[in-house]
N, C-alpha and C positions, 0 to 999 in steps of 0.2 A: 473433556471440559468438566471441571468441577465449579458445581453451583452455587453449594452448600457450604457451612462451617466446615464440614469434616469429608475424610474421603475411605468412603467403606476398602478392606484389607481383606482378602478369602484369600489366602495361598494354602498348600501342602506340598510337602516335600515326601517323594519315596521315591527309594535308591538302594539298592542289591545289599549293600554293604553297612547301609544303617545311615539314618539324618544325628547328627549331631547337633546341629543349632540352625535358625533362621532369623535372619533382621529384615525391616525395612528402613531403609534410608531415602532423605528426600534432599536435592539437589536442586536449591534457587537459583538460577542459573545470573538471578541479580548478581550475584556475590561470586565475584572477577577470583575468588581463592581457592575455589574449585572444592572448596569443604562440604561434606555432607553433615547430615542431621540425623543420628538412630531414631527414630519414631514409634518403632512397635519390636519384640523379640519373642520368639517361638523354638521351641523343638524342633516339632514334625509339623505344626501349622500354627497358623498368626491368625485369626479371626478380631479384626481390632474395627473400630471407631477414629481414625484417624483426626486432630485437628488439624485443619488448614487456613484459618480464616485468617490470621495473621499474613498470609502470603495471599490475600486476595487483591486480584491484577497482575500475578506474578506467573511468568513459565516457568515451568520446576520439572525436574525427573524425578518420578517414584522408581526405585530401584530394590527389589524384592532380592535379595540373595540366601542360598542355602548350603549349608559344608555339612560335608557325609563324615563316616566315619573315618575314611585316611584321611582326611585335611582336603579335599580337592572340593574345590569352589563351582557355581555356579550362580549366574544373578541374570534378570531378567527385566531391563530399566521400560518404563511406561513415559512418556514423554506428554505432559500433561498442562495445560492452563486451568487459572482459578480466577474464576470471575462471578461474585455475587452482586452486580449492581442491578439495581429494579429500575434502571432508566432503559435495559436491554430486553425486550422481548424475541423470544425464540419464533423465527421464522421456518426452520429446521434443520436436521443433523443428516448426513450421510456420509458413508466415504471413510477415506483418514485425513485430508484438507479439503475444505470448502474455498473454494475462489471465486464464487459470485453470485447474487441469488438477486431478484429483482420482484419476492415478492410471491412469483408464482411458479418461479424455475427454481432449481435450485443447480450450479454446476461444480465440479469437486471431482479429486482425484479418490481413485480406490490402487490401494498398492498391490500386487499378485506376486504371485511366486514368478510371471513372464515379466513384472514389471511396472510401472504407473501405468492407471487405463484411467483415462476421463472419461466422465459418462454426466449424465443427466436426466433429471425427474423433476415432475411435479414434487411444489413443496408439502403439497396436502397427500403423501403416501401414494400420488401417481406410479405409473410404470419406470422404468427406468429405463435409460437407451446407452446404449455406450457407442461415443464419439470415437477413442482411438488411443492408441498408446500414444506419451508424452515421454520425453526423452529432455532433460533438464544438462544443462550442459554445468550448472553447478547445487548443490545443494539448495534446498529454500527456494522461498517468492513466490507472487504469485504470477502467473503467466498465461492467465486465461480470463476471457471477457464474456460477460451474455451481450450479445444485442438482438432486438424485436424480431423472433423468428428464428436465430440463433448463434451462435459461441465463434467466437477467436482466439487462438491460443498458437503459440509459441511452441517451437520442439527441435532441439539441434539447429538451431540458425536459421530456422525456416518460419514463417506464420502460415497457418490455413484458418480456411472460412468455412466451419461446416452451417450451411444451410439449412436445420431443421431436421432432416431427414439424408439416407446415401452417407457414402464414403467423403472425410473432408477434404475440400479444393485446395493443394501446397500452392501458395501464392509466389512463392519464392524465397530466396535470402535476406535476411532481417536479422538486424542488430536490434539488440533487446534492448539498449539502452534509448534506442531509434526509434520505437516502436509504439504506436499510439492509440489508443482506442476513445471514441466517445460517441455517446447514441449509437447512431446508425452510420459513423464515418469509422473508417480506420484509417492511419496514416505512417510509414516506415519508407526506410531507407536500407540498404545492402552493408553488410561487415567491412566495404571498402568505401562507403560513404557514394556522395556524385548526385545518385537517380532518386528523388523524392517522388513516391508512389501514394494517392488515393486513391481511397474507394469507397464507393456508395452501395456499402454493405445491404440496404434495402432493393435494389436496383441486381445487384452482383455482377457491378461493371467499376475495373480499375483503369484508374487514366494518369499517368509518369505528369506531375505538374514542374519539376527542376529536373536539372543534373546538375548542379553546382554545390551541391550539398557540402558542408564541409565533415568529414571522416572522423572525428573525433569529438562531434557533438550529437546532441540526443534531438529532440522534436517535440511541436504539440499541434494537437488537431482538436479543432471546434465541434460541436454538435449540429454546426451550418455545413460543415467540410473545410475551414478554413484550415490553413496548415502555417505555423511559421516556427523559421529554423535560423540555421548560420550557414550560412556561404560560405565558397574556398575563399572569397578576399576578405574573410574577417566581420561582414556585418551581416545583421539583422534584417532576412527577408521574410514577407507574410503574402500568404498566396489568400486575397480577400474577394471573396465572391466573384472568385475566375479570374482575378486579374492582379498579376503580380506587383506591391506595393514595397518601394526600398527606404527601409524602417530608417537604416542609418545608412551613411556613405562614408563614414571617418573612418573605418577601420587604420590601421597602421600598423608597423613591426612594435611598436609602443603605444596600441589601442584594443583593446580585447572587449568581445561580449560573450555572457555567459548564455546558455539556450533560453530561448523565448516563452513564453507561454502566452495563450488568446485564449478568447473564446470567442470571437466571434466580429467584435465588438469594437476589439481593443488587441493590443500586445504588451505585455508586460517582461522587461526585460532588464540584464544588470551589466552597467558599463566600468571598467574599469578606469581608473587613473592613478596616480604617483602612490596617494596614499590609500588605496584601494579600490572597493567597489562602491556603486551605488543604481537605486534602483529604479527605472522609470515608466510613466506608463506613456504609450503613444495613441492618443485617442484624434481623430477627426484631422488628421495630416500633421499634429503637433505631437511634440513628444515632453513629456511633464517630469521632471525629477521630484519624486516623493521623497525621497530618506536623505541625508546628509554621508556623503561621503565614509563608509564605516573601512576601518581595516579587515583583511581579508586573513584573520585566525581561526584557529580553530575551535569550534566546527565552522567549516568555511560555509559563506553564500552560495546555496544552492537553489535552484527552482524547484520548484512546489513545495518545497523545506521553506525556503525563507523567501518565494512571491507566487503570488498565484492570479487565477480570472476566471467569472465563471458568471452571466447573468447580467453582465456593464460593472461588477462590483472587481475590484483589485484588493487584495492584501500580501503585506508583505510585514519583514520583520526590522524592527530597530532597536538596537541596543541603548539601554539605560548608563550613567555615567560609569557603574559599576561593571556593566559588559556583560550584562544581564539581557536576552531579548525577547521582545515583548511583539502582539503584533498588532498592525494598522491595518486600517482601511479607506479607500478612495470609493467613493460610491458612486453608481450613476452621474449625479447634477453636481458632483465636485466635490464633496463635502469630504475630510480629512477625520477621522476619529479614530480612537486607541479602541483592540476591541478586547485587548488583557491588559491583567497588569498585575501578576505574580510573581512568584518568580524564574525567571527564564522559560521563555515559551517560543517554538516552532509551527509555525501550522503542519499540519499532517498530511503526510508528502501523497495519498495516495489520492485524493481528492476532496480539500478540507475548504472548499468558499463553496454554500449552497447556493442555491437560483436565486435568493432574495437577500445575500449580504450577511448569511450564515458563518461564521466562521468555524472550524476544527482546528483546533491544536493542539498542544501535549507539552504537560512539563514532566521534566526529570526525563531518562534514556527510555526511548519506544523496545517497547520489549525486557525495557530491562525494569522492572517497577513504578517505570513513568505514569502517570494518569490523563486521561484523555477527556475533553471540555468542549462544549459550545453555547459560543457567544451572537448574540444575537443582537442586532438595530436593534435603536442607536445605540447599545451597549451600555444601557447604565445601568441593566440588573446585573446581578452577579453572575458569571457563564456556569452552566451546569455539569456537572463533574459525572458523564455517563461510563464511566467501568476503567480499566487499565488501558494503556496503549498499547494494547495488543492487536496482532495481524491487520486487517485492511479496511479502510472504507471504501462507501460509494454513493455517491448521490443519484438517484433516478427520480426529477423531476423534484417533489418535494420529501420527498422517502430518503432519510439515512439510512442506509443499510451497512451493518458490522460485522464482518466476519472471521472470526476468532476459533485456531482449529479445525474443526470439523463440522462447527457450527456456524449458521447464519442467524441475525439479531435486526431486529431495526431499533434507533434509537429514540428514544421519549425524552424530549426536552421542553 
C-alpha cells in the first residue's frame, strides 16, 4: 500500500557476468492495453523517489527488471495499491491480504513457501495465531469473515468455523457463491444446491432450515439469522424468525427472480418480465415495486451491486434516461429518496447500506480507477468521496471498515 505522492525505489542488481542496465516500470492495471510506464533507469542500482500520485486509488504493478551482460533478463513485479485519501485511517497492516478487521482483530492471509496460512492478531501489535491453510479454488477475493469470538472462511468448497482458539470445525460443502456471513449468523448451501444450512455462530450450533434450494442461485443471511434464497420452483423464500415465509408464488418457465437479500426486516429482490427486470421490496406481508421496469444489459442487475437491505433501510439502483445508474433508497417509514446523482453509480457489492440508511457506492470500474462515496440521510449534502474502490468493505455496527491490500482502514465521513 502506497500512502504518499511517491513510492521509494532501492534495487541492486549483481550477476557473475556483469549488470548492464536496470528499469523500473509501473503497470496500471486501469489501462485494459497492458502498456507499462519506464519510471526510473539504472546500471547496477536505481535508488529513485518515485511519483505516483497521479494513479492515486489505482492498483498497479511496480515491475523492477535488470539485463546482465549476455542479454538475459530478469524482473521482479511488486503488486501494489495507491491510496492517499484522509477520509481513511489505518487500523493495521499484516499479512500480504487483509480480509477483515473489526477494529480490534485484524484477519489476513500470509503467503509461504507451503502455501496461503490465515492467521490472526490483535490490531494494536498483539500475538498472532494462525488459524490454517486456505486453499482458493481461483485466484483473488476475499473469503474470510471475523465474527464475535471468531473467523469463517472458505477453502476448496468447504467453510469452517474456527472458534477463537483449536483446530477449525469443516462444516461441510459450500458454494461460495451460496455462502453468507453476518454478525454472528452464517448461512450456505452445498455445490449441488437442495440443503440450506444456518448457524448461530455464537452458540456453535447449525440447523438445515430448506432442502429446496435452487442450485444455481446464491443466498443472504441477516444479523437476526434470517435467511432468504430461491427455490427449485423459481420463487422467493425467506426463513423469518423460524418460520418459513413464501415471498412470491408466480414463478413460471417465463418468470424468474434473481437472489434476495434481507436483513431482517424486509427482502429485497428482482423480478423479471418481457422487458426485463425490476426491483422490489417485501416488507409486512406486501411486496412494493421501487424501480420501473429497467432492461437487463450490461452490467446486468445484480444483488448487492444494484439492491441491498440492512437496518429497515433498502437501496437499490435506477437508470437515468441516458442509462446512467444512480442509486435510491426506501427507508424505514416509506420514504423514496435518490441518494447519488453523478455519474453512473453501483452500490458496493460487499456491504454498502449502513445500520442507519448509509449508503456505499462506486462510480467508474471497482478496482479499476473507480472512486468510492458515501451518502448519507436525507441525502442532500454532497456524499463524500473516501479513497478508490478498492478491495472490500464492512459494516460493524456503526464502524466502516475498508480493506485495501494488506491494510485495514475505517472510514471518516
Amino acid at each position: 500500500m502506497l500512502r504518499g505522492g511517491t513510492a521509494r525505489i532501492d534495487a541492486d542488481c549483481t550477476d557473475p557476468s556483469g549488470c548492464a542496465s536496470m528499469r523500473v516500470e509501473i503497470r496500471d492495471w486501469n489501462d485494459t492495453s497492458g502498456q507499462t510506464t519506464v519510471v526510473a533507469t539504472g546500471t547496477t542500482s536505481i535508488h529513485a523517489d518515485v511519483p505516483v500520485s497521479a494513479l492515486n486509488g489505482h492498483h498497479v504493478a511496480i515491475i523492477v527488471v535488470a539485463v546482465d551482460a549476455l542479454g538475459a533478463q530478469s524482473r521482479v513485479t511488486f503488486d501494489v495499491y495507491v491510496e492517499s485519501s484522509p477520509a481513511l485511517a489505518e487500523v493495521g497492516t499484516a499479512g500480504t491480504t487483509m480480509w477483515d478487521s473489526d477494529g480490534a482483530r485484524l484477519l489476513y492471509v500470509d503467503s509461504t513457501a507451503a502455501g496461503e496460512i490465515l492467521k490472526v492478531r490483535a490490531a494494536a501489535g498483539g500475538a498472532e495465531t494462525t488459524i490454517g491453510p486456505v486453499e482458493r479454488a481461483t485466484p483473488g477475493g476475499r473469503i474470510g469473515w471475523l465474527y464475535p469470538g471468531g473467523a469463517v472462511f472458505w477453502s476448496g468448497n468447504r467453510v469452517y468455523d474456527w472458534r477463537g482458539s483449536g483446530a477449525p470445525i469443516d462444516l461441510g460443502d459450500a458454494a461460495l457463491y451460496a455462502l453468507d456471513v453476518e454478525g454472528s449468523w452464517l448461512a450456505w448451501s452445498g455445490t449441488s444446491g437442495g440443503i440450506v444450512n444456518r448457524r448461530d455462530l455464537s452458540a456453535g450450533l447449525t440447523l438445515p432450515v430448506a432442502v429446496d434450494k435452487d442450485a444455481n442461485t446464491g443466498l443472504d443471511v441477516a444479523a437476526n439469522g434470517d435467511v432468504a434464497f430461491i427455490s427449485t420452483t423459481g420463487n422467493v423464500a425467506w426463513i423469518h424468525e423460524g418460520v418459513r415465509v413464501a415471498v412470491t408464488t408466480e414463478a413460471t418457465n417465463n418468470q424468474f427472480f434473481k437472489t434476495p437479500v434481507t436483513d431482517g426486516t424486509q427482502v429485497v429482490y428482482a423480478k423479471s418480465f418481457a422487458a426485463g427486470y425490476a426491483v422490489f421490496v417485501y416488507r409486512g406481508g406486501t411486496a412494493q415495486q421501487v424501480t420501473p421496469i429497467m432492461p437487463d444489459v450490461e452490467p446486468r442487475l445484480q444483488p448487492h451491486l444494484d439492491y441491498e437491505a440492512n437496518g429497515g433501510w433498502a437501496a437499490f439502483t435506477i437508470p437515468d434516461a441516458g442509462g446512467a445508474r444512480h442509486v435510491w433508497t426506501l427507508s424505514p417509514d416509506g420514504t423514496v429518496r435518490q441518494a447519488s446523482s453523478g455519474s453512473g453509480e453501483r452500490i458496493d457489492p460487499a456491504d454498502g447500506v449502513g445500520p442507519n440508511g448509509q449508503v456505499v457506492f462506486f462510480r467508474g470500474r471497482q478496482d479499476r480507477g473507480g472512486r468510492r462515496y458515501v451518502a448519507v440521510p436525507p441525502y442532500t449534502a454532497a456524499p463524500t468521496d473516501i479513497g478508490g474502490a478498492l478491495g472490500y468493505i464492512d459494516w460493524k455496527g456503526g464502524t466502516l471498515y475498508v480493506m485495501i491490500g494488506r491494510t485495514a482502514f475505517t472510514a471518516n465521513f
